[in-house]
C-alpha positions in Angstrom: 0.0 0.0 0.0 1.3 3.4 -0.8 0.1 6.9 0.5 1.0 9.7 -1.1 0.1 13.1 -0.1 1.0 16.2 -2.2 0.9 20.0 -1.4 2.2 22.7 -2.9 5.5 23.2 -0.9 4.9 20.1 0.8 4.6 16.2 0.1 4.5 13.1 2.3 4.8 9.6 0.7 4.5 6.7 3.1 5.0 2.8 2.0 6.0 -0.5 3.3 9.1 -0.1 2.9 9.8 3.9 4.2 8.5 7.3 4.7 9.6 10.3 2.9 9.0 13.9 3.6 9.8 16.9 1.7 9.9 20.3 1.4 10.4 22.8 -1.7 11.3 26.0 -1.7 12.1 28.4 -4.4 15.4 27.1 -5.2 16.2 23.7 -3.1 14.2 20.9 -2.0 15.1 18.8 0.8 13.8 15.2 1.7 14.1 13.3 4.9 14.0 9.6 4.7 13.2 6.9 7.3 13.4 3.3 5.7 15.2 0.0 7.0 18.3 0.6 5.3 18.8 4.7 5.3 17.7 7.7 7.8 18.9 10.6 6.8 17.9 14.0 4.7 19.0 15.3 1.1 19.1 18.2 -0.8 18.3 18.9 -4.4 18.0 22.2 -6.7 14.5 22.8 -7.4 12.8 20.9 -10.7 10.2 23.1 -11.4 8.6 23.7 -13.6 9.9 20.1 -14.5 8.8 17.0 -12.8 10.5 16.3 -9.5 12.5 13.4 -8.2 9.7 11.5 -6.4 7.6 11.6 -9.6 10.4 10.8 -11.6 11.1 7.7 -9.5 7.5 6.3 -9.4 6.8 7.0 -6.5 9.0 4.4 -5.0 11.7 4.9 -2.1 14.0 2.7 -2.7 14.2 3.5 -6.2 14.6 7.4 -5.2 17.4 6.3 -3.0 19.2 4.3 -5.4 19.1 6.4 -8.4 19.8 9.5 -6.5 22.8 11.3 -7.9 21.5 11.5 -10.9 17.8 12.1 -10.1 18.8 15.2 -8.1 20.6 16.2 -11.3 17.9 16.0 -13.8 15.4 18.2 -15.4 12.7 16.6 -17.8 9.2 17.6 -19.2 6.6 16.2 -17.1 5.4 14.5 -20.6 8.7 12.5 -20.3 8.4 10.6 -16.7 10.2 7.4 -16.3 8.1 4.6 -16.4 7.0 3.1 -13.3 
């Protein structure tokens, strides 16, 4: 089961296997992760108006964690997500 929640500045996503929490300001956002194998926060430039990290990820922890240097890197159109 999966839980995502999405506000403007804010989003919580919440699965079996972690929690994430994140915040975005104008120009950084930063993400605080609690799973079994990493607690801990991150920092990445903004993406917008481009598709962020958690989208671009699928909305999957593990996979944000793993893929990470070059997540927090990228800028794509939102028409252009990774597939899940």
């Amino acid at each position: 089961m999966r839980v995502v929640n999405e506000a403007t500045m804010f989003k919580v996503l919440l699965e079996g296997r972690g929690l994430l929490l994140s915040v975005t300001t104008r120009r950084r956002a930063y993400f605080l992760f609690v799973t079994g194998r990493y607690v801990g926060m991150k920092v990445a430039p903004t993406t917008d108006p481009f598709a962020g990290i958690v989208e671009l990820s699928g909305y999957d922890i593990p996979r944000i964690l793993k893929d990470w240097e070059r997540l927090s890197r990228v800028k794509v159109p939102h028409g252009q997500l990774a597939a899940n």
